[in-house]
C-alpha positions as protocol buffer text, in pm:
chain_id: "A"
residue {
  index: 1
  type: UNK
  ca { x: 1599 y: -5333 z: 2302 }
}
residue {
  index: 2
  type: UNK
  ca { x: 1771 y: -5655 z: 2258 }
}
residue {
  index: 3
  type: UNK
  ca { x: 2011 y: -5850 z: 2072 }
}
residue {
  index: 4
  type: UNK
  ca { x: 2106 y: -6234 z: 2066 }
}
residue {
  index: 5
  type: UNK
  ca { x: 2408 y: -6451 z: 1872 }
}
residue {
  index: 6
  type: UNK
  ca { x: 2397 y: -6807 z: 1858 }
}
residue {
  index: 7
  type: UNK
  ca { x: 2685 y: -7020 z: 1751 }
}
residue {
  index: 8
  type: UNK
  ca { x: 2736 y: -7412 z: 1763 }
}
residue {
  index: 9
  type: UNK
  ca { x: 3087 y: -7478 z: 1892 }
}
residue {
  index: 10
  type: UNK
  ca { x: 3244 y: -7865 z: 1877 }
}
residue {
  index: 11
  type: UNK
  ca { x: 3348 y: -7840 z: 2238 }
}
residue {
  index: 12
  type: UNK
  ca { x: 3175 y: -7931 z: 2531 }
}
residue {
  index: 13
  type: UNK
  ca { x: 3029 y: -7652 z: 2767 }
}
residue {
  index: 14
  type: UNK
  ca { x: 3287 y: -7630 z: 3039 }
}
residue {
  index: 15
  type: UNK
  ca { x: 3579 y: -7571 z: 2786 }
}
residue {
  index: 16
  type: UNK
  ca { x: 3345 y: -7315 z: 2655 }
}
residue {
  index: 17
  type: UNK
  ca { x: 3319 y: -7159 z: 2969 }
}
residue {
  index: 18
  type: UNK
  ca { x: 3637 y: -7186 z: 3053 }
}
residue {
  index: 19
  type: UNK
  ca { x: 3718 y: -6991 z: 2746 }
}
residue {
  index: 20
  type: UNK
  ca { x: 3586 y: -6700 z: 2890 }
}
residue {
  index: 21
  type: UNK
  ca { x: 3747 y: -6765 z: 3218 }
}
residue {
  index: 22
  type: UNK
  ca { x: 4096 y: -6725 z: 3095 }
}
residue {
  index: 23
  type: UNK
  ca { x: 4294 y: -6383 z: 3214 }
}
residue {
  index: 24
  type: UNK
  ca { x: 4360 y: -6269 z: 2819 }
}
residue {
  index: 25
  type: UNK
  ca { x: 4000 y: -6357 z: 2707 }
}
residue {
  index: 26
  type: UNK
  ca { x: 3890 y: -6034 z: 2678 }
}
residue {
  index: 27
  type: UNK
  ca { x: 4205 y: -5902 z: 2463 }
}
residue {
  index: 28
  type: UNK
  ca { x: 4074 y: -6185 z: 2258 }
}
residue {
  index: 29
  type: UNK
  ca { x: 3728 y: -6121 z: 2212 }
}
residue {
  index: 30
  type: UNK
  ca { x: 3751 y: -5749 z: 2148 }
}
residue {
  index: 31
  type: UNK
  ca { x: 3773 y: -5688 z: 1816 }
}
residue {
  index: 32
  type: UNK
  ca { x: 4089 y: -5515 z: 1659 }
}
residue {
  index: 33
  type: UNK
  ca { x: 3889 y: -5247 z: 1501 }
}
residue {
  index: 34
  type: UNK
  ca { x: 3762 y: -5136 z: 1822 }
}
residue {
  index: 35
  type: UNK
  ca { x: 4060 y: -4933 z: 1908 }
}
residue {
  index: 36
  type: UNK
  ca { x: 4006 y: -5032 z: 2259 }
}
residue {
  index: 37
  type: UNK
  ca { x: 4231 y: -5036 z: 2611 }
}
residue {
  index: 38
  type: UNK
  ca { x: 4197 y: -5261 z: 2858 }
}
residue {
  index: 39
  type: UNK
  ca { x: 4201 y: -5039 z: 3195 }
}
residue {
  index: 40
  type: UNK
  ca { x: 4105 y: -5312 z: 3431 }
}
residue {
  index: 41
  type: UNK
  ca { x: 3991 y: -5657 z: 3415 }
}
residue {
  index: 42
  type: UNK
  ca { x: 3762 y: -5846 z: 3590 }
}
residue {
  index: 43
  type: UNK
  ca { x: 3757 y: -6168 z: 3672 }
}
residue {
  index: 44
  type: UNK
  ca { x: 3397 y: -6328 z: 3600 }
}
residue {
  index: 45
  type: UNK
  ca { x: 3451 y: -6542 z: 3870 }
}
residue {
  index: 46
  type: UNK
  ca { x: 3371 y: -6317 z: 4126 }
}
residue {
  index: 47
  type: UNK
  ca { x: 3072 y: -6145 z: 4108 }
}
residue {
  index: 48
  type: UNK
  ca { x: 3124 y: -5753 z: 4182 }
}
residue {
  index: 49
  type: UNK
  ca { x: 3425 y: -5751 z: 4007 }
}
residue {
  index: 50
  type: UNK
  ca { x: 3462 y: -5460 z: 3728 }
}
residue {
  index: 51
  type: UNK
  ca { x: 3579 y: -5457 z: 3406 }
}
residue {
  index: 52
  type: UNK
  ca { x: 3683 y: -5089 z: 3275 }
}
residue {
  index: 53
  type: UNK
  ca { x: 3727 y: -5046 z: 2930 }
}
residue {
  index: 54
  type: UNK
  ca { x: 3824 y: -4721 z: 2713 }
}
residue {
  index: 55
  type: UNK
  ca { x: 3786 y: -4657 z: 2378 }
}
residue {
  index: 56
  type: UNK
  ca { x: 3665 y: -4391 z: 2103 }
}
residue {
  index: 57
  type: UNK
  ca { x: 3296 y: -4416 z: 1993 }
}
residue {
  index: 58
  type: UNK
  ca { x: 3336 y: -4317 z: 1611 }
}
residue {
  index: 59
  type: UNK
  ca { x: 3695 y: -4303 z: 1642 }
}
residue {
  index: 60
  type: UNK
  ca { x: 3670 y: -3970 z: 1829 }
}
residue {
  index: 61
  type: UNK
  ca { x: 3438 y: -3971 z: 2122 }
}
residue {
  index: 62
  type: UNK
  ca { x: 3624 y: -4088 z: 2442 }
}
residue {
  index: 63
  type: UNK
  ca { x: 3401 y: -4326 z: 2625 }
}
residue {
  index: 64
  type: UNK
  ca { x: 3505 y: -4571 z: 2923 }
}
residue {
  index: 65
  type: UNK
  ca { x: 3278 y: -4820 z: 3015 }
}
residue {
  index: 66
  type: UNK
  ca { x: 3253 y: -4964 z: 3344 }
}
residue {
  index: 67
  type: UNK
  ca { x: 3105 y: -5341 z: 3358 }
}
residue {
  index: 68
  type: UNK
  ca { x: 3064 y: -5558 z: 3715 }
}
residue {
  index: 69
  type: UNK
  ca { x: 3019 y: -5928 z: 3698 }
}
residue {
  index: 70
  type: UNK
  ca { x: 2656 y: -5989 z: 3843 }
}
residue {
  index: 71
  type: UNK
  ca { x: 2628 y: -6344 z: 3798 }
}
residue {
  index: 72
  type: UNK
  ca { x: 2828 y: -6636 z: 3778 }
}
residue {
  index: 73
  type: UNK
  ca { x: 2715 y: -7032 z: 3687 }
}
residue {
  index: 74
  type: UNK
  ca { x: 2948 y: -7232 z: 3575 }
}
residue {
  index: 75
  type: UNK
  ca { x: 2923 y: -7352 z: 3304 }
}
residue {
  index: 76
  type: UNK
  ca { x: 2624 y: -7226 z: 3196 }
}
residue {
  index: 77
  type: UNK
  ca { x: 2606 y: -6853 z: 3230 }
}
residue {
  index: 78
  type: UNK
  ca { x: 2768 y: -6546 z: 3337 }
}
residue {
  index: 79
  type: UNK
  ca { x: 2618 y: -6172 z: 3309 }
}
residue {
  index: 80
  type: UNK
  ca { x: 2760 y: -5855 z: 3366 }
}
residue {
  index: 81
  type: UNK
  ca { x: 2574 y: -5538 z: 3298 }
}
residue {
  index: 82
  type: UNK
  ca { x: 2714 y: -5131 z: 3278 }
}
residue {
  index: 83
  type: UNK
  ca { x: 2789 y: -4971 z: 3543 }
}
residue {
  index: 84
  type: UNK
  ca { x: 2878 y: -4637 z: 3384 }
}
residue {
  index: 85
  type: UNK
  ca { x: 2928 y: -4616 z: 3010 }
}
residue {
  index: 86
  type: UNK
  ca { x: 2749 y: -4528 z: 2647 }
}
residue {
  index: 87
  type: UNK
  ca { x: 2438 y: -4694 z: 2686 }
}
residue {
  index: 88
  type: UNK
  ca { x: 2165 y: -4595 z: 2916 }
}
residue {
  index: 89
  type: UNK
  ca { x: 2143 y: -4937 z: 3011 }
}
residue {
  index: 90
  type: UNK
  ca { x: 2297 y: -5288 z: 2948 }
}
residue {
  index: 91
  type: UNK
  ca { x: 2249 y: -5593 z: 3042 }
}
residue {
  index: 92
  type: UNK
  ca { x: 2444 y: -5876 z: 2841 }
}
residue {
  index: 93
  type: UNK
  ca { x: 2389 y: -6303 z: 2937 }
}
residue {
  index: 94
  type: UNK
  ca { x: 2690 y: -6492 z: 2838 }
}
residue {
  index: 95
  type: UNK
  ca { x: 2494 y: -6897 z: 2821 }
}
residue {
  index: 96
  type: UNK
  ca { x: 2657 y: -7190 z: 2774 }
}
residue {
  index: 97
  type: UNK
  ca { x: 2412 y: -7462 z: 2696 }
}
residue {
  index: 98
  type: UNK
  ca { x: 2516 y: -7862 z: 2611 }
}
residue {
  index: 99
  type: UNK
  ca { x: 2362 y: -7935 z: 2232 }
}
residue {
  index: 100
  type: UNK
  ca { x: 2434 y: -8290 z: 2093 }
}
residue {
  index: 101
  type: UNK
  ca { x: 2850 y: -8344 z: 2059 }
}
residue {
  index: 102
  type: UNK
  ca { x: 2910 y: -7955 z: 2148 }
}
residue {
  index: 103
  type: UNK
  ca { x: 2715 y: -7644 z: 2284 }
}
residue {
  index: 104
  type: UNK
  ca { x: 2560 y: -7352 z: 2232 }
}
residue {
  index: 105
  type: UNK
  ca { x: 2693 y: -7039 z: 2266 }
}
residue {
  index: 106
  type: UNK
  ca { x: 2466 y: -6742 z: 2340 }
}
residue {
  index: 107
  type: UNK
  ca { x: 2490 y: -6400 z: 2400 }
}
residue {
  index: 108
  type: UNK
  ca { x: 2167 y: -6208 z: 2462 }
}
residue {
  index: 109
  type: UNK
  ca { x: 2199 y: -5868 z: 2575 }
}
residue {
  index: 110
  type: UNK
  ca { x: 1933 y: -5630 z: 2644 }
}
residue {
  index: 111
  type: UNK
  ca { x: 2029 y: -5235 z: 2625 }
}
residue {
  index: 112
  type: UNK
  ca { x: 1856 y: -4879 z: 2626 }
}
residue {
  index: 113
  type: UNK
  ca { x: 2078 y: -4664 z: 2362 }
}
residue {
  index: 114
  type: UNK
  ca { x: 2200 y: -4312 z: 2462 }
}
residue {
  index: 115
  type: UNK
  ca { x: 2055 y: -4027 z: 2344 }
}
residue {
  index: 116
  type: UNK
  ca { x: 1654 y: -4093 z: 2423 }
}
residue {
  index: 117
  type: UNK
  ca { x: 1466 y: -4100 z: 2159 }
}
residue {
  index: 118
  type: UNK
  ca { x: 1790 y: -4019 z: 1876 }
}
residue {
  index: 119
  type: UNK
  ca { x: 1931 y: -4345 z: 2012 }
}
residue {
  index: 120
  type: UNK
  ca { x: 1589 y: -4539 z: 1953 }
}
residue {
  index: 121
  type: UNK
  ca { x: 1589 y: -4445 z: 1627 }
}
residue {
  index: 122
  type: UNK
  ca { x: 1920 y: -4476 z: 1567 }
}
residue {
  index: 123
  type: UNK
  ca { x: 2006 y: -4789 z: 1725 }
}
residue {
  index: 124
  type: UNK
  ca { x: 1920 y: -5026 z: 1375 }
}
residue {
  index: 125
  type: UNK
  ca { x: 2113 y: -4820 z: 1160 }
}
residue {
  index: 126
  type: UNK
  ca { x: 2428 y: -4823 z: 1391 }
}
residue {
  index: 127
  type: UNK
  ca { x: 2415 y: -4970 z: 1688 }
}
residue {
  index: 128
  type: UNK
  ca { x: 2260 y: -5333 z: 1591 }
}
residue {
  index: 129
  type: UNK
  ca { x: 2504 y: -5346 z: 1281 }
}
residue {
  index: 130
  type: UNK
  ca { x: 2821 y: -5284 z: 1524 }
}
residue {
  index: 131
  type: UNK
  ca { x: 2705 y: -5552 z: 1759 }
}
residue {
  index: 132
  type: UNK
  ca { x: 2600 y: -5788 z: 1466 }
}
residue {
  index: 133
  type: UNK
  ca { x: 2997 y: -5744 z: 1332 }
}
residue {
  index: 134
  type: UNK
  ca { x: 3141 y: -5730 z: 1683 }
}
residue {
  index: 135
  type: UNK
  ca { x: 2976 y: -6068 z: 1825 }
}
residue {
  index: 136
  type: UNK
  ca { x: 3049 y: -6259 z: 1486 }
}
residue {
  index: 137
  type: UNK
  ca { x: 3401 y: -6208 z: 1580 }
}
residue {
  index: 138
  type: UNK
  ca { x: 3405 y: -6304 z: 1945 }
}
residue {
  index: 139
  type: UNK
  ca { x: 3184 y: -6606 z: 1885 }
}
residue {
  index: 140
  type: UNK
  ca { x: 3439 y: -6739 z: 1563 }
}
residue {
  index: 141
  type: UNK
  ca { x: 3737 y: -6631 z: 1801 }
}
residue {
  index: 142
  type: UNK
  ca { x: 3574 y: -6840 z: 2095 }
}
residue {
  index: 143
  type: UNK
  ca { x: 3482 y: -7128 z: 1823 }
}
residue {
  index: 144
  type: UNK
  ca { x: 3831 y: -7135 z: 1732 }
}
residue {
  index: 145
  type: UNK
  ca { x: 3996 y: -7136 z: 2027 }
}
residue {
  index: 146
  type: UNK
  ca { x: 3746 y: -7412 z: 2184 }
}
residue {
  index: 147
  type: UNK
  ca { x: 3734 y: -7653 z: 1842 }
}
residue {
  index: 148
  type: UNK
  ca { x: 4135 y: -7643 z: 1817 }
}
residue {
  index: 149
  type: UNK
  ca { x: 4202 y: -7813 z: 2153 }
}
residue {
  index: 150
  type: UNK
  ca { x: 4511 y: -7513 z: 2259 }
}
């Protein structure tokens, strides 16, 4: 399956980038509903490093995903994909890409659910909806950040 966000962000692509590169950006990006804890963080400069993350799926089912840095292009992409966690498989593409007096911001991730066939048909119901809300958060938090000059 997959699943892509766009966004237009008045900044140009390396201060979008380097968004991303900061040591806090992913306590920024992750949504406060999540209910998630940062166990280790990786730094996306270095591919092989791991990001471990731990949180409850439905507010009661402990999950800790493990994510390693695969590829890294400043500043137009960087991908990391699960090592261990509650998909069968993930892959996600952060691209930066220069568009007129900004850039464009796109995540496209590409994911088997858990569960087989259950997840398949469960994945537009719940899973597309949660990443719909999630990434409209991280990509205004990123806009934010990146338009305000901080």
């Amino acid at each position: 399956m997959k699943f892509r966000k766009e966004s237009f962000i008045y900044a140009a692509p390396e201060r979008v980038f380097g968004f991303h590169e900061m040591p806090d950006a992913i306590e920024r990006l992750i949504p406060p509903w999540e209910n998630a804890r940062i166990v280790e963080r990786a730094d996306i400069s270095k591919v092989g490093s791991r990001a471990i993350i731990e949180q409850k799926i439905f507010g009661v089912v402990p999950s800790r995903w493990v994510a390693e840095h695969t590829v890294y292009d400043p500043p137009r992409m960087f991908e990391d994909v699960q090592v261990s966690g509650p998909f069968a498989s993930w892959k996600h593409q952060h691209i930066v890409k220069a568009e007129g007096e900004g850039s464009r911001l796109i995540d496209e991730i590409e994911f088997e659910p858990p569960l087989w066939i259950f997840g398949q048909m469960a994945a537009p119901f719940v899973i597309v909806p949660k990443l719909e809300r999630m990434f409209e958060y991280r990509h205004r938090v990123t806009k934010e950040w990146c338009e305000s000059g901080e």
